[in-house]
C-alpha positions as CSV (number, residue, x, y, z in Angstrom):
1,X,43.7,-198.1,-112.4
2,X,46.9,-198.4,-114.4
3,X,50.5,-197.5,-112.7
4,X,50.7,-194.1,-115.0
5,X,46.9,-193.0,-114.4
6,X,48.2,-193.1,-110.6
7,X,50.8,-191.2,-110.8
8,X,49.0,-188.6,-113.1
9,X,46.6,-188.0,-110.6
10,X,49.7,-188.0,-107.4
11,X,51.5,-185.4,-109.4
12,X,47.6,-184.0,-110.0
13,X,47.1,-183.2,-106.5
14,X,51.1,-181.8,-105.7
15,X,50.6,-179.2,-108.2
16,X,46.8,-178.4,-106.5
17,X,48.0,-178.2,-103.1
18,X,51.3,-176.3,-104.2
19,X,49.0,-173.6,-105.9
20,X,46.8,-173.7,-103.0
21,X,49.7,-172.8,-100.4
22,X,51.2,-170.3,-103.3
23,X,48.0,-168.8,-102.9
24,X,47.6,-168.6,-99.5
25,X,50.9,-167.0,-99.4
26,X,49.9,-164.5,-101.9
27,X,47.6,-163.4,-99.6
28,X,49.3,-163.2,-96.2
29,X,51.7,-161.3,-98.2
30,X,49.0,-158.6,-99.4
31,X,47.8,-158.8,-96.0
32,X,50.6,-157.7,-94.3
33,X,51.8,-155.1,-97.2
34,X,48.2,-153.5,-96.0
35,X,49.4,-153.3,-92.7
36,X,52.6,-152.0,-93.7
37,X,50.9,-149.5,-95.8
38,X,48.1,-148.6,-92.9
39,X,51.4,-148.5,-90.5
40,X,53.3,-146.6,-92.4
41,X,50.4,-143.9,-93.1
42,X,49.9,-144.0,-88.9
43,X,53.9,-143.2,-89.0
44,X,53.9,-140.1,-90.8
45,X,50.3,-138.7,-89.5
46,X,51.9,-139.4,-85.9
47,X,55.1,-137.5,-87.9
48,X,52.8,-134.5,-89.1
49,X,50.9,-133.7,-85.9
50,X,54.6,-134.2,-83.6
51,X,56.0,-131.5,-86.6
52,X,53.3,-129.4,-86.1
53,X,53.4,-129.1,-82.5
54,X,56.9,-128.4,-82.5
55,X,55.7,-125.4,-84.6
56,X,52.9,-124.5,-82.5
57,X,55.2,-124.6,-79.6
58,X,57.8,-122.2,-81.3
59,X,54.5,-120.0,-82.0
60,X,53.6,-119.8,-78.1
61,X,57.1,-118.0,-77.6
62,X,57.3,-115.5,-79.3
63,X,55.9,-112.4,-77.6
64,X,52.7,-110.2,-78.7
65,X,53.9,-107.0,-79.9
66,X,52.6,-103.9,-78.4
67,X,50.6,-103.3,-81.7
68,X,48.6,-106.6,-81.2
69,X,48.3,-106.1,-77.8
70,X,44.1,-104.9,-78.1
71,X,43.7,-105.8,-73.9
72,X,44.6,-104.5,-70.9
73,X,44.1,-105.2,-67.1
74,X,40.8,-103.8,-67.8
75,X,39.7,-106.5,-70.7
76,X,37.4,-109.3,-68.9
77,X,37.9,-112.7,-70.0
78,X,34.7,-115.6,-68.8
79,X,36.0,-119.0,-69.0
80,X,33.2,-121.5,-68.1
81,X,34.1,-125.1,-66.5
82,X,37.8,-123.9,-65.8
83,X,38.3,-125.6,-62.1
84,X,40.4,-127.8,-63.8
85,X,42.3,-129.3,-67.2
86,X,41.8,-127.3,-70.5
87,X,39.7,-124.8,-69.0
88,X,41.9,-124.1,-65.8
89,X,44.7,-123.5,-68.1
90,X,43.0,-121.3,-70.5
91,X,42.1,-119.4,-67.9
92,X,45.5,-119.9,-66.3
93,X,47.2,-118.6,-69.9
94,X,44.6,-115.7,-70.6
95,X,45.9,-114.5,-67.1
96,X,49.4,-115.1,-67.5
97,X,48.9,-112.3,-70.8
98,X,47.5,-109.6,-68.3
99,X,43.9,-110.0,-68.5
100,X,41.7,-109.7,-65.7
101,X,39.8,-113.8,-65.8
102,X,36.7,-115.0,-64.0
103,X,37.5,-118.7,-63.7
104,X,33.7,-120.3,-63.2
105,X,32.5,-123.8,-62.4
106,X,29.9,-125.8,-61.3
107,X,31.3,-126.3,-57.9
108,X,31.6,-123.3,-55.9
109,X,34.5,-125.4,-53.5
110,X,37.1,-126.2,-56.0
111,X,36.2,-123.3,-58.4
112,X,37.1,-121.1,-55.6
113,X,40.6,-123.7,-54.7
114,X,41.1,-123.3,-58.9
115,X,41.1,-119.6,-58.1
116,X,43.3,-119.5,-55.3
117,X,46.3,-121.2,-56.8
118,X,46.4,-118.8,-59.7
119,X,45.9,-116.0,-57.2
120,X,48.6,-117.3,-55.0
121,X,50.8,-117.2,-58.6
122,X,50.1,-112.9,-58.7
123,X,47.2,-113.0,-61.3
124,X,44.6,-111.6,-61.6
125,X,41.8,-114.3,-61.5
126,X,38.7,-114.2,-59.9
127,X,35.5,-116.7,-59.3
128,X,32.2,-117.0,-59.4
129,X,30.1,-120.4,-59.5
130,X,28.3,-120.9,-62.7
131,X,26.3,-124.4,-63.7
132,X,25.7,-123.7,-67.3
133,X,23.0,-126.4,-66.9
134,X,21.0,-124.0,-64.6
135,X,19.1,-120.9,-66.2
136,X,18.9,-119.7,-62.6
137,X,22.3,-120.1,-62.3
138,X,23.6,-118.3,-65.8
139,X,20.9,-115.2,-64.6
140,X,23.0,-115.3,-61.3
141,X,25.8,-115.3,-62.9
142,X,25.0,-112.5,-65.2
143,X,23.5,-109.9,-63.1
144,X,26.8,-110.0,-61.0
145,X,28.8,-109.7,-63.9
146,X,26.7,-106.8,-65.4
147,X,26.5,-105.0,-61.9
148,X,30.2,-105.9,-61.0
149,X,32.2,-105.4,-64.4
150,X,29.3,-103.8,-67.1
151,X,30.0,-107.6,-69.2
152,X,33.1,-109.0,-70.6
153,X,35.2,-108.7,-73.8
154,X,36.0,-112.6,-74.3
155,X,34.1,-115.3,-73.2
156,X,35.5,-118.8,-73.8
157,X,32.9,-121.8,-73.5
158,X,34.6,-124.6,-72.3
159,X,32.4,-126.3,-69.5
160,X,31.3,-130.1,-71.0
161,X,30.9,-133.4,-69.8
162,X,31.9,-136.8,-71.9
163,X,30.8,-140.5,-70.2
164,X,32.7,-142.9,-72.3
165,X,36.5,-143.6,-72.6
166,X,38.6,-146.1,-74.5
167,X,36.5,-147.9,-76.9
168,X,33.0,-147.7,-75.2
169,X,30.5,-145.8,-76.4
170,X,27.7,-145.9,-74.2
171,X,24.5,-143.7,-74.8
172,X,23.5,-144.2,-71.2
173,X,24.1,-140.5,-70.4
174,X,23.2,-138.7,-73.9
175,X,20.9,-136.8,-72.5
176,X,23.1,-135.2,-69.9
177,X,25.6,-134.7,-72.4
178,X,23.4,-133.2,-75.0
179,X,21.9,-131.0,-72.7
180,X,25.1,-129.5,-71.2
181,X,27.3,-129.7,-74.1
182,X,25.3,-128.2,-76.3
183,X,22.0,-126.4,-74.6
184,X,23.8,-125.2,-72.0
185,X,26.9,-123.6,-74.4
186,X,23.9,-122.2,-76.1
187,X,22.5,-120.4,-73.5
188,X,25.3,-118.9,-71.7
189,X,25.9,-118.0,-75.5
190,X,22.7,-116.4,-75.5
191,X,23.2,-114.5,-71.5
192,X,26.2,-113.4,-72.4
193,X,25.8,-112.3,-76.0
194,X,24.2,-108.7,-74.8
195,X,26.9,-108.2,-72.0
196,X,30.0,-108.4,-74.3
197,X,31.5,-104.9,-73.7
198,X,31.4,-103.0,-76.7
199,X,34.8,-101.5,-78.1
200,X,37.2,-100.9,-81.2
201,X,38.6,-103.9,-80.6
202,X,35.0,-106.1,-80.5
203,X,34.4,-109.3,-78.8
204,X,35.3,-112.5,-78.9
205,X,33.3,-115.9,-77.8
206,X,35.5,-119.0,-78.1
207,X,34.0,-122.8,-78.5
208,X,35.9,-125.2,-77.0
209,X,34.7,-128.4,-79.7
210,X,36.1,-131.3,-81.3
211,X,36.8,-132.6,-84.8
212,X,34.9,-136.2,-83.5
213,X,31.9,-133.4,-84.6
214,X,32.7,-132.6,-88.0
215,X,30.2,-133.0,-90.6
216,X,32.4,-134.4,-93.0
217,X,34.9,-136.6,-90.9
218,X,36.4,-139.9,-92.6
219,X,35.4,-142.3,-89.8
220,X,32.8,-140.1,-88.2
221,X,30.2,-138.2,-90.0
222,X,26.7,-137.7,-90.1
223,X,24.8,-140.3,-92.8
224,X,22.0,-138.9,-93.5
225,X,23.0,-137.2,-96.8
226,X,20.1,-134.6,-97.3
227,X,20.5,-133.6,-93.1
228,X,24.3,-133.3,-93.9
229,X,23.6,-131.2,-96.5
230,X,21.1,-129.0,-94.6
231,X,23.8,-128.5,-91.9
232,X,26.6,-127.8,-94.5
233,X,24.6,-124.8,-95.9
234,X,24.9,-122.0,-93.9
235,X,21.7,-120.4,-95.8
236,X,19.5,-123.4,-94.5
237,X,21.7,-123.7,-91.1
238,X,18.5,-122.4,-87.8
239,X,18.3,-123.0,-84.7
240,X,15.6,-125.3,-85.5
241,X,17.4,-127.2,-88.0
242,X,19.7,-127.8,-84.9
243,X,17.8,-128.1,-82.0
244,X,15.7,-130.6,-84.1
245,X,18.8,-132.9,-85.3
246,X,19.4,-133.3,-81.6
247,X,15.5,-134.1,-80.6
248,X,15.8,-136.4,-82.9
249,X,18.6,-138.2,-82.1
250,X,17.7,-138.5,-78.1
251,X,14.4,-139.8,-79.3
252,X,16.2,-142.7,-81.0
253,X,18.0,-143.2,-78.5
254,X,15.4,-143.8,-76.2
255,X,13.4,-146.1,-78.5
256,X,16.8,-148.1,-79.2
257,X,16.8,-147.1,-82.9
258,X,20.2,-144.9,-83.0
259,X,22.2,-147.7,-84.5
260,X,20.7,-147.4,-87.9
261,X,20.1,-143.9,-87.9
262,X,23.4,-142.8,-89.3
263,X,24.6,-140.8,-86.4
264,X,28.2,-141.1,-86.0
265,X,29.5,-144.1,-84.3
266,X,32.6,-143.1,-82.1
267,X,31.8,-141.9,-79.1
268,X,28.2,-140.7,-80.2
269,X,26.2,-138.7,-78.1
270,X,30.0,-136.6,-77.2
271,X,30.2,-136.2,-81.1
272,X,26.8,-135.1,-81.7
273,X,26.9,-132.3,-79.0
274,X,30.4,-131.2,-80.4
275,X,28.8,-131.2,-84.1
276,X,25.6,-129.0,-82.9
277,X,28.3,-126.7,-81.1
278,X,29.7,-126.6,-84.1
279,X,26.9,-125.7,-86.3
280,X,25.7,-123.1,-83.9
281,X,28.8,-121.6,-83.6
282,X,28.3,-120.9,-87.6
283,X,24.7,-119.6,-87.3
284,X,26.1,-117.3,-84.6
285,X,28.9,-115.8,-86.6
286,X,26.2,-115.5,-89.6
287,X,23.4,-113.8,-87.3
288,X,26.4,-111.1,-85.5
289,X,27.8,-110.4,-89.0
290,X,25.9,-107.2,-89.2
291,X,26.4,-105.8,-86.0
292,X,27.2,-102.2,-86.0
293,X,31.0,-101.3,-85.4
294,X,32.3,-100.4,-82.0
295,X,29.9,-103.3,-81.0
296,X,31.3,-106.0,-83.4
297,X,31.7,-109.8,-81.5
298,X,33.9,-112.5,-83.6
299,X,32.6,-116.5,-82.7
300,X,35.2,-119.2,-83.4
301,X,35.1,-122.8,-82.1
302,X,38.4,-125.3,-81.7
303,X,39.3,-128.7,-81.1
304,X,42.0,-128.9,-78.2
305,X,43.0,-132.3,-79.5
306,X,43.0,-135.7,-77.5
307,X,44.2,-133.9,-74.3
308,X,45.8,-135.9,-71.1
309,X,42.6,-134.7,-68.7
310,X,40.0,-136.2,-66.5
311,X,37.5,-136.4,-69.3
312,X,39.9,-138.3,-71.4
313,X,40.9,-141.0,-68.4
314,X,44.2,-139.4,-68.7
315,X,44.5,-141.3,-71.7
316,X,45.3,-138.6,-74.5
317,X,48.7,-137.4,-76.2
318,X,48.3,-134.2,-75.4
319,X,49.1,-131.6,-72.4
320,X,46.5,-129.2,-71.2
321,X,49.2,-126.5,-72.0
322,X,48.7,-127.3,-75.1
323,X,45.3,-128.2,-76.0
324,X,44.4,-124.7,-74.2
325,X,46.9,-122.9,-76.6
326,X,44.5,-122.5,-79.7
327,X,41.5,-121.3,-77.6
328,X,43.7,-118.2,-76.2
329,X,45.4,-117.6,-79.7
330,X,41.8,-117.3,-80.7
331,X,40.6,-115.4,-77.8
332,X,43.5,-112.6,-78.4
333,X,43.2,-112.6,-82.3
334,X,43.7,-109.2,-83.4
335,X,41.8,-109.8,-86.7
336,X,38.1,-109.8,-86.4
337,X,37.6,-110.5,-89.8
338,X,38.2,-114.1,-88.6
339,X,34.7,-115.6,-87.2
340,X,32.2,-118.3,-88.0
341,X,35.5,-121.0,-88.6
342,X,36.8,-123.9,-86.6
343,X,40.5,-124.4,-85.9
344,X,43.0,-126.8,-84.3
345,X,47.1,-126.3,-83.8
346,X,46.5,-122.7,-84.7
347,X,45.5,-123.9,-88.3
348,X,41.6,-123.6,-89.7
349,X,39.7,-127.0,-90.5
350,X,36.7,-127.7,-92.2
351,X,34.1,-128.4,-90.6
């Protein structure tokens, strides 16, 4: 090989191994202006939500006039699972604005302790045990409510139960959580439904949700286009349609076959109770749209947000104050027009 085919083929391989590194480089440097980019989007959504909780916060004091004011003393308020975090201190807040609240939980000792320390702070709060897992227990519950107070003006469903924190999602439990997130909302939905106290100022039942059971979520969603679809539609939203979706999923989950099922895949089993509470929450507002006035009952669900509780492992951004704060404003609304829709930071979402 001649002197200049040599150095041809030197200066040959410079050139490949100087595009090769320019290339490389061109691609750490798209890299990271991706990360920048995804950075800089975390920035001003972390921006956003800190904005809008200043707002919300600036909301919670200012004062109810006396023309919004629609309770008294007299106007019940049922708060289910409220022995501790957001459901203490909805209870705690509903309270605080005059009502008369019966704080319930599954266990009678530190439901009754919950009590006691807002007694003990001059309101008026009383308790009663309540496992919304237990049919006994919600007929218990309300034959002493019916007997005691005639029913209740606001009930807020908060009582729930979540198995997996950080980035596990384990289906270990889905049953349990299914079956008291969602079956047993439904029926203290369905005890309590013919006990709200009729008035001018109607009823109000508040779902304490979550936006990791939205239908149309970015990162967490439901799949299965035509079943999205189905429970999009209000006209085509039942019972059935619901109870079924879930039956469904717990039978995949038995058999192992949930993966590829297109159920969402973020804390699962927690997601798909919160998106069947949800859609019943919907079908509820739809089938109480015609009842007659003086007997009129509004049905809302929220999502508190990522809330620094027990269920969370202490690990959210938010205080119970105020992850509890839409679920009162909600429970006080003076509008009854407002039902059927799901809210968070005082602000509707879709669902």
């Amino acid at each position: 090989m001649s002197h200049m085919t040599m150095e041809s083929k030197r200066e040959k391989e410079i050139e490949e191994d100087r595009d090769s590194k320019n290339e490389l480089k061109a691609e750490e440097s798209e890299s990271q202006r991706q990360r920048d980019k995804k950075e800089e989007k975390r920035e001003r959504a972390k921006e956003r939500r800190e904005k809008r909780r200043q707002e919300v916060s600036l909301l919670r004091t200012i004062p109810y006039s006396d023309h919004q004011r629609w309770w008294s003393a007299d106007t019940i308020a049922v708060v289910t699972g409220a022995n501790r975090g957001i459901g203490f201190e909805i209870a705690r807040q509903l309270a605080v604005h005059g009502l008369t609240v019966i704080l319930t939980s599954r266990d009678a000792a530190v439901g009754e302790e919950a009590a006691k320390v807002l007694q003990e702070g001059g309101l008026n709060v009383l308790f009663h045990q309540l496992d919304i897992m237990g049919l006994s227990s919600i007929k218990v519950f309300t034959e002493w409510l019916r007997q005691n107070y005639g029913g209740a003006d606001i009930l807020v469903n908060n009582a729930a139960v979540n198995f997996n924190l950080g980035a596990d999602n384990c289906l270990e439990f889905a049953e349990d959580v299914i079956h008291t997130n969602y079956f047993g909302t439904k029926n203290v939905i369905q005890a309590m439904i013919p006990l709200m106290r009729p008035s001018t100022s109607g009823a109000r039942i508040v779902n304490v949700s979550s936006r990791l059971g939205r239908l149309n979520g970015r990162r967490n969603r439901i799949g299965d286009l035509t079943l999205r679809h189905l429970l999009e539609d209000v006209d085509s939203l039942s019972e059935e349609l619901i109870d079924g979706t879930l039956t469904t999923f717990l039978a995949q989950v038995k058999d192992g076959s949930w993966t590829s099922g297109g159920w969402p895949q973020t804390y699962t089993d927690y997601s798909m109770s919160k998106l069947a509470v949800n859609a019943y929450t919907r079908l509820m507002a739809k089938m109480l749209s015609d009842q007659p006035e003086g007997r009129k009952i509004c049905i809302n669900c929220y999502c508190p947000g990522w809330v620094k509780t027990a269920m969370t492992g202490w690990a959210g951004h938010t205080s119970p104050e105020e992850g509890a704060d839409t679920g009162v404003w909600l429970a006080l609304l003076p509008d009854l027009l407002v039902t059927g829709k799901f809210f968070a930071e005082r602000r509707e979402v879709s669902f």
